[in-house]
C-alpha positions in Angstrom: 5.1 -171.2 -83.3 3.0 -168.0 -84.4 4.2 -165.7 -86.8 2.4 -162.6 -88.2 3.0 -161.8 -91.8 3.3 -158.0 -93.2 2.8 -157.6 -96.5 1.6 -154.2 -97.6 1.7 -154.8 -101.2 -2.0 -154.2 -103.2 -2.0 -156.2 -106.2 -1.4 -159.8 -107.2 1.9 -159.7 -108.2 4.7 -162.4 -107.6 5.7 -161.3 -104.1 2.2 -161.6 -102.4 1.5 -164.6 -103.9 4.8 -166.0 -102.7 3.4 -164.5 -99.0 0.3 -167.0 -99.6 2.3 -169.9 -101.1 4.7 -169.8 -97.7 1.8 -169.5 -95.4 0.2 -172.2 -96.4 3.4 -174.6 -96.8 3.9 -173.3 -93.4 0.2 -173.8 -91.5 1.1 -178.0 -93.2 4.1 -177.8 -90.8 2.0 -176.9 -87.9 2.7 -173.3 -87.9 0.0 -170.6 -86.5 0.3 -168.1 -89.1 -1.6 -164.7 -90.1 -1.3 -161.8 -92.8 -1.4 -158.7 -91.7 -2.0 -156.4 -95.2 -4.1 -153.2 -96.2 -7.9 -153.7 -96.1 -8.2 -153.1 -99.9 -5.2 -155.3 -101.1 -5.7 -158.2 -103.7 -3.3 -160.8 -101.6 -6.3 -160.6 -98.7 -8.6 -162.4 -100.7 -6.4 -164.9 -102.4 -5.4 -165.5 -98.5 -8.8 -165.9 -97.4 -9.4 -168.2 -100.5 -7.1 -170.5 -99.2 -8.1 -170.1 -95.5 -5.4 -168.4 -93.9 -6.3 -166.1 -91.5 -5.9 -162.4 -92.2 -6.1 -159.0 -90.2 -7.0 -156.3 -92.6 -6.1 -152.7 -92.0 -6.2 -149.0 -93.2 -3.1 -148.0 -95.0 -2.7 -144.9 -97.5 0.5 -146.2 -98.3 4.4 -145.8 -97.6 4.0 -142.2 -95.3 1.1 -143.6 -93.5 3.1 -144.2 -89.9 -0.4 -145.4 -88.6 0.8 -149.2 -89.6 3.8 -148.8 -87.1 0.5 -149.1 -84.4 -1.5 -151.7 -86.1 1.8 -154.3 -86.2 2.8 -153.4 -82.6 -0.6 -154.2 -81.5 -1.8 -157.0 -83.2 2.2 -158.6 -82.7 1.8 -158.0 -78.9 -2.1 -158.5 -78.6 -1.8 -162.1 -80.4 1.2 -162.5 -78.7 3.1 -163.5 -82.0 6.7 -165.2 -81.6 8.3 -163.4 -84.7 7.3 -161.4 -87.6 7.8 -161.3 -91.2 8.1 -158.6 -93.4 7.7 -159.3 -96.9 7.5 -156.3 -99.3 8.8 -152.5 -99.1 6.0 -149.8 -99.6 6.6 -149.5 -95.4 6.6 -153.2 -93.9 10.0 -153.1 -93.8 10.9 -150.1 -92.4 7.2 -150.2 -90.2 8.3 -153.7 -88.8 12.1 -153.0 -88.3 10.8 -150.1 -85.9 8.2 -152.7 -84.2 11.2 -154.9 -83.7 12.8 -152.3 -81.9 10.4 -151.5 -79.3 8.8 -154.7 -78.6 11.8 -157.2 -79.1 9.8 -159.8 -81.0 12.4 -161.0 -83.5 11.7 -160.2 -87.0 13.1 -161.2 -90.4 12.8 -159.6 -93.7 12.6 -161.4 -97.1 14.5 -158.9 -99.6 12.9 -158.8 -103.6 14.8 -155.9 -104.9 18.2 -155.8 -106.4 18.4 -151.5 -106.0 21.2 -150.4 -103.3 19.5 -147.8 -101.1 21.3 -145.1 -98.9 22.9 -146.6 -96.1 22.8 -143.9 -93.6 18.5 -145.1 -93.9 18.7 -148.7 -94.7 21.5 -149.5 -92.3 19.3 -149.0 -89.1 16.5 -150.9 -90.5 18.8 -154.3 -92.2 20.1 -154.0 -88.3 16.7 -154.3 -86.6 15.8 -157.9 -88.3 17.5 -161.4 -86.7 17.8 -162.2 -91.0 17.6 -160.3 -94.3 16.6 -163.1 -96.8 17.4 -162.6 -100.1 15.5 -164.2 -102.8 18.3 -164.8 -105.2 21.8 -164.8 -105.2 21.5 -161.3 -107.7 19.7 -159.9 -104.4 22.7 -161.4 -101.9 24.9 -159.6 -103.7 23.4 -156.0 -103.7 22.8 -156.6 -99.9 26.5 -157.2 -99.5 27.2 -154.1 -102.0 25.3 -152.1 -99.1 27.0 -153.4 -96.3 24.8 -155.8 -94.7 26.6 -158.2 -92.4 27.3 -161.4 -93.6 25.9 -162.8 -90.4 22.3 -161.3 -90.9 22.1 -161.9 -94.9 20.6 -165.6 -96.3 19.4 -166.3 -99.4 15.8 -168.4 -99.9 14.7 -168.8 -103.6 11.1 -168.3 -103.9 9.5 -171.3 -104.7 5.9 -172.8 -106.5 3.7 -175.1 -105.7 4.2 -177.8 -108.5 0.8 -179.6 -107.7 -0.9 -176.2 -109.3 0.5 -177.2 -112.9 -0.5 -180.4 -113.5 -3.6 -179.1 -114.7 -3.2 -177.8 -117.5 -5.6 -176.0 -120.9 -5.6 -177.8 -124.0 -3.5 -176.4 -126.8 -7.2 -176.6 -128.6 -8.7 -174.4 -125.7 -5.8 -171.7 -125.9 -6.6 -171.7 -130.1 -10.1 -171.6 -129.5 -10.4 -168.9 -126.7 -7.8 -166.5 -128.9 -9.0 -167.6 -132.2 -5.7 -168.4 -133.5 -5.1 -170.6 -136.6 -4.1 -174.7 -136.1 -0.6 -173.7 -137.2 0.2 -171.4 -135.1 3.5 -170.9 -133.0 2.3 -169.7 -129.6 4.7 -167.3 -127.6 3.6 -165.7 -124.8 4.5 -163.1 -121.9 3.0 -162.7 -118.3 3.4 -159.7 -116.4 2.1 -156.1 -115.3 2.5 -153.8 -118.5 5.4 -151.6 -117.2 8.2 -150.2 -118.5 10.5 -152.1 -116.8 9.0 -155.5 -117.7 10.0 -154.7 -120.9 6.6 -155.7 -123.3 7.9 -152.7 -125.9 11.0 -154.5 -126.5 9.5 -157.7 -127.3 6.5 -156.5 -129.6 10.0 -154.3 -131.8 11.4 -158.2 -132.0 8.3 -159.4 -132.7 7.9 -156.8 -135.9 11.2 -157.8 -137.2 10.5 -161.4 -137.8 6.5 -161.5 -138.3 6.4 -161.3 -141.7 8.9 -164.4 -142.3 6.9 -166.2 -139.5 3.0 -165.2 -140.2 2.5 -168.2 -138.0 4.1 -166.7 -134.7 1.4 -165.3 -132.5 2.0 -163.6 -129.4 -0.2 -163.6 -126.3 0.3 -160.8 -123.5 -0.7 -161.6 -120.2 -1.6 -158.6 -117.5 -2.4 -155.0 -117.5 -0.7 -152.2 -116.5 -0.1 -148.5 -117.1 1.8 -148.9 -120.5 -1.0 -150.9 -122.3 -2.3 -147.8 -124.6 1.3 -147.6 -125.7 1.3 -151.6 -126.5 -1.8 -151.0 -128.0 -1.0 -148.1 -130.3 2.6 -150.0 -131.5 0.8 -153.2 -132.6 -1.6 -151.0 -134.8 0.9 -148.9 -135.9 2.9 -151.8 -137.0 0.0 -153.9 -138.6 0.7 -156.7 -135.6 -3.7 -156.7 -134.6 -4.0 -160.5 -136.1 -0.9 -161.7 -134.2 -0.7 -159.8 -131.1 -3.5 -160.8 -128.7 -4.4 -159.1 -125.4 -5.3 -161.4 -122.5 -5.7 -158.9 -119.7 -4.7 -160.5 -115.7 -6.2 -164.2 -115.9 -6.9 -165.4 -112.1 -6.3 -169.1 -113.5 -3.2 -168.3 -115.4 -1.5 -171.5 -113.3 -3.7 -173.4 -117.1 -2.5 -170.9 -119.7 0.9 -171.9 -119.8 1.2 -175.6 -120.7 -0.9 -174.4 -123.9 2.0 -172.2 -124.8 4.9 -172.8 -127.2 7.2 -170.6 -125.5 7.4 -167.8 -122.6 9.6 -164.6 -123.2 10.1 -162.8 -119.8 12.2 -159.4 -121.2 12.1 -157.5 -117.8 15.1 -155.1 -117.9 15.9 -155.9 -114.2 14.3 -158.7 -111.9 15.9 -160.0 -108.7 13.9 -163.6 -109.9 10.5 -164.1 -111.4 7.8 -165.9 -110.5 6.4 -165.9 -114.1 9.4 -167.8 -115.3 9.1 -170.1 -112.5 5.6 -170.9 -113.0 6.3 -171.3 -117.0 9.2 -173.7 -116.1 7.0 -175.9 -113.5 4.3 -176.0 -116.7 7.2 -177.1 -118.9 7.6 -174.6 -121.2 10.8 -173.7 -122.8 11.8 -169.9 -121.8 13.9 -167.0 -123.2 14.5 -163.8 -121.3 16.9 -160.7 -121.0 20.2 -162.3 -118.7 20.3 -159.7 -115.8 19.5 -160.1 -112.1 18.5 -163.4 -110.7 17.4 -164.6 -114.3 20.2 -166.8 -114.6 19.5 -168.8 -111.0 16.2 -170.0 -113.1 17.6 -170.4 -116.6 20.8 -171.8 -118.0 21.6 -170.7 -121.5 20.8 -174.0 -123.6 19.9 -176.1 -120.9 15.9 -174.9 -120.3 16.1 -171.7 -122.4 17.7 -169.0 -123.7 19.6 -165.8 -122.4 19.8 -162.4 -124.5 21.5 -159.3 -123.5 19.0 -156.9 -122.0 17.6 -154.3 -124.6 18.8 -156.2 -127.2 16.2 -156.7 -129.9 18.0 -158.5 -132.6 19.2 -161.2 -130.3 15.7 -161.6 -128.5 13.9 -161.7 -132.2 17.0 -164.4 -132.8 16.2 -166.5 -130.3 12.9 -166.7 -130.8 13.5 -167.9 -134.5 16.0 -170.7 -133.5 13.0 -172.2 -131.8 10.9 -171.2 -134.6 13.2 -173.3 -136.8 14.0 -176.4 -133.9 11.4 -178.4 -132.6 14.2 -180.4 -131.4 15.7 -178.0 -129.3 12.3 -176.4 -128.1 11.3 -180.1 -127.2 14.9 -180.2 -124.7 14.5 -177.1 -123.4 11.0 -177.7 -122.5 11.9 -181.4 -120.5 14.4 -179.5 -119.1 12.6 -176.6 -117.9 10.8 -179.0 -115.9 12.8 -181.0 -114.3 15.4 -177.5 -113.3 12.3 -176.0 -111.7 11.5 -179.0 -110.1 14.5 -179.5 -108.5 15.1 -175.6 -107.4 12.2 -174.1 -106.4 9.6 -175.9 -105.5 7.2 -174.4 -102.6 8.5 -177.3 -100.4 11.8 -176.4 -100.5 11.4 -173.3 -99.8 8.9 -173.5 -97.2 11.3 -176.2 -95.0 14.0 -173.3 -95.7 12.3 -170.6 -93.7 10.8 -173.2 -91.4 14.2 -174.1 -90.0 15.4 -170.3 -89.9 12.1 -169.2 -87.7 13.3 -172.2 -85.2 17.0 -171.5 -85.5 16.0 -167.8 -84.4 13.9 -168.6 -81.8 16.1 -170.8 -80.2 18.3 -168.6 -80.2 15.9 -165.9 -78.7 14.6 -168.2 -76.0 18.6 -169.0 -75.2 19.3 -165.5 -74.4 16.2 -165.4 -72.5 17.6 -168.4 -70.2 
């Protein structure tokens, strides 16, 4: 089985690295895979780290119709059984118009929960054998668009667990950020945007940090909002407590060390942060909308807050402040639920058996 992989996305966000984790679950099982991405994108040369083979090409981006050429030729040239499209920014509409023309089946994994306009998207959901959704959250806004029940699936994205038994020291993490031996260590992972939400957690964090001078927080990434971080922790006196880690390539380590991870994205169809937290064991509190609530249950492995919501997220982070009990439950469970839910594994035998279900059915139409 080959299969040619389109991912057009340029930095190392969740959904390329997801494209890396699946091709290599997937070249275990015997699978001839390759990435075809832009020549300057970040998920080429985590995919050549891990020796997966990649074709690199030119792209400006989601206008360039020069990529419609570049999949039809290397599908056709290789002579590829299916493709998969794994991000917007063109491969899906680029590959749904390969599909088209050549007849190599294709399938499209689905990260956004925003309905587009049907008259556009209808055409394209059409020209893949599968839509696959990521969560449930994503299912649904799929159906809400009318895409037929027979073409949508859902496959939760899924880790690698092996990658988190390695873990820093909590006297590493103190050391490296020069925080004190008492201190209660949140912290938050992802691109400084507005919808990943960083703002509202540093207003919770001011409402609470002078009862708590122990509480630290620790913000992973960069992004195009971190003057704006910057500027509200100095306006707000926050410079000893608030520490900026920038994008850490072995971030897999950091989060065993921490106490806690608050993911207060304002709309995520899942999140591979919280999944990567959970499979490190950490207890986790984030704003309740999309797929958040496939990864946590309220209680169980963390805590849910209304999205936007200050004074509930700055309450839930004092309740585990003020109960190492329940931090320690939520933690064990946070384990175990990711664990059991989305591990790489799982997910990789998931689209394993859909690739052969489709081409079995594409070589029975053939007959």
């Amino acid at each position: 089985m080959k299969v040619l992989h389109i991912e057009t996305g340029r930095r190392l966000a969740g959904g390329p690295q997801q494209v890396v984790t699946l091709m290599k679950g997937l070249e275990a099982k015997g699978v001839d895979s390759t990435l075809l991405c832009p020549d300057d994108s970040a998920v080429a040369e985590l995919a050549r780290a891990a020796q997966l083979k990649v074709k690199r090409v030119p792209y400006k981006g989601e206008h360039d119709f020069s990529l419609i050429k570049a999949i039809k030729e290397t599908a056709k040239d290789r002579h590829f059984d299916l493709m998969h499209a794994h991000s917007r920014r063109g491969a899906d509409n680029y590959t749904a118009i390969v599909a088209r023309r050549t007849k190599i089946p294709a399938i499209l994994t689905r990260r956004v929960i925003n309905v587009e306009n049907n008259f556009i998207a209808g055409p394209k959901f059409r020209s893949f054998k599968k839509v696959v959704a990521v969560s449930e959250a994503v299912e649904r806004s799929l159906k809400r668009q009318r895409v037929d029940s027979n073409l949508r699936t859902t496959i939760h994205d899924g880790i690698i667990l092996q990658d988190y038994t390695e873990q820093y020291s909590r006297e590493h993490l103190l050391e490296e950020f020069s925080l004190p031996e008492n201190a209660f260590i949140m912290g938050n992972v992802g691109r400084f945007t507005e919808n990943k939400g960083q703002l509202s957690l540093l207003e919770a964090f001011a409402l609470f940090n002078k009862n708590y001078p122990q509480c630290h927080l620790i913000l992973f990434g960069e992004g195009e909002m971190l003057d704006e971080l910057i500027d509200f922790v100095k306006k707000h006196e926050l410079t000893e407590q608030v520490h900026f880690a920038g994008f850490r390539k072995d971030m897999p380590k950091w989060y065993g060390a921490l106490q806690v991870v608050v993911h207060t994205a304002m709309l995520e169809a899942l999140s591979v942060a919280l999944l990567e937290a959970g499979a490190s064991g950490v207890p986790l509190i984030a704003y309740n909308n999309g797929g958040i609530s496939e990864v946590i249950r309220h209680m169980h492995n963390g805590l849910l807050v209304q999205p936007g919501q200050i004074d509930q997220l700055a309450d839930a982070v004092q309740r585990l402040l003020e109960s190492r009990t329940l931090t320690k439950r939520l933690a064990d469970n946070s384990k175990k639920t990711c664990a059991q839910n989305f591990s790489a594994e799982r997910m990789v035998n998931q689209y394993h058996q859909l690739y052969s279900e489709i081409l079995h059915t594409q070589r029975a139409m053939k007959a």
